[in-house]
C-alpha positions in Angstrom: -62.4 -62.2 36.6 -65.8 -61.3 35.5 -68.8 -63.6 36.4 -71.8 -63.2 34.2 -74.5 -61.2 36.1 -78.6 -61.4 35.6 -78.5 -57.9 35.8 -76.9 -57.6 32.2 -80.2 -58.4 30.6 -82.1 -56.0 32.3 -79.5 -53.3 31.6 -80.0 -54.2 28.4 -83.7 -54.0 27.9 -83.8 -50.6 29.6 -81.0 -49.3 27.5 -83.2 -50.1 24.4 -86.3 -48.4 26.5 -85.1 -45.6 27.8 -82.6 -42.3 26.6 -80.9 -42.4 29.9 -79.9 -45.6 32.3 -78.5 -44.5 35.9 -76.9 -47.9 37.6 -76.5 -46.8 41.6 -75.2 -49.0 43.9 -72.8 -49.7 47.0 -69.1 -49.1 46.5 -66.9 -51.7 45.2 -69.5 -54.0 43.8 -68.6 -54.8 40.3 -71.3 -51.4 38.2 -68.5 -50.2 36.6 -67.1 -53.5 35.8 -70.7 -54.8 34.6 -71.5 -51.6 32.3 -67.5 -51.6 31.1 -68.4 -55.5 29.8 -71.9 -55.0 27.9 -71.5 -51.5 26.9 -71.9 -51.2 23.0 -68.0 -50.5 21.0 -69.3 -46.8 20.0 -70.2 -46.4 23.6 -67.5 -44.0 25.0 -66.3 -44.8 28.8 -65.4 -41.4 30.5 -64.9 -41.1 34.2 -64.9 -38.1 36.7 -62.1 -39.8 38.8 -59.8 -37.9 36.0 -59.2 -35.0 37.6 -58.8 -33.0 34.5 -61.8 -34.6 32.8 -63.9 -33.8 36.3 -62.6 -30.2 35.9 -63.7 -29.9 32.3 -67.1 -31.5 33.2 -67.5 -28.7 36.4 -66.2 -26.3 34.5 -67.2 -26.2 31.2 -70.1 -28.6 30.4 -70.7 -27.8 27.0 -67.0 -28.3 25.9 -67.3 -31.6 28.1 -70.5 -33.0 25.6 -68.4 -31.5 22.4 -65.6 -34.0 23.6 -68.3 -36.9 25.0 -70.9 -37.0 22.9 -73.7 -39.5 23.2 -73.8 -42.9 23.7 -71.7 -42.5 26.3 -70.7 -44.3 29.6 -70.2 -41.1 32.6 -68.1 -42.9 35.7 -69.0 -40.9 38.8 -71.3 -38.7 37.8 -72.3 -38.0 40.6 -68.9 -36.0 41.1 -70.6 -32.7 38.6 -74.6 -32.4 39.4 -74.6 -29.9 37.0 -74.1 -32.1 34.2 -77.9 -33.5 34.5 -79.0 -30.4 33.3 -77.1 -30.7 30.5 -78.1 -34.3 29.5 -81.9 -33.7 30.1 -81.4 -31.0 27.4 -79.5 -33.3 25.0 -81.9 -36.3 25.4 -85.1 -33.7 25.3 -83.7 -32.7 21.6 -83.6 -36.8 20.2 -85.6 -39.4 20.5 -82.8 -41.5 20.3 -82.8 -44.4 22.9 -79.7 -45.2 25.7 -77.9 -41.8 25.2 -76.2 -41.6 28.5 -75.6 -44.5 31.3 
């Protein structure tokens, strides 16, 4: 079931703001689930639970943003650091608003 949170507006607005959106939170209550359910259809969902797909994002980076391009939804980023690099260098070249969340 998915209940209708106040943060969706807000997610929103700084999705039309900003080039890149980072939701943190505790485990287990409902950021995945809330980004899943607003997220635009061209928005691609990827997550680094995938052990492959984590391995290709460690790895390999570029070849990870070949397959993932922007706008794009990153689950457990936090799982490859090194990726931020990368995305600060995409969103530096566009102007382009809510590239990565």
């Amino acid at each position: 079931m998915y209940y209708k949170r106040t943060l969706s507006k807000s997610l929103k607005e700084a999705n039309a703001f900003f080039k890149v959106v980072l939701l943190t939170g505790p485990r287990q209550v409902g950021k995945t689930t809330l980004l899943e359910h607003i997220k635009e259809p061209e928005r691609t969902y990827v997550t680094l639970d995938d052990m492959d797909i984590l391995m290709m994002a460690q790895e390999d980076p570029t070849h990870f943003f070949e397959r993932f391009p922007p706008p794009v939804l990153i689950d457990e980023v936090q799982k490859a650091p090194n990726l931020f690099s990368y995305i600060k260098a995409i969103v530096d070249k566009s102007n382009k608003k809510g590239q990565f969340w």
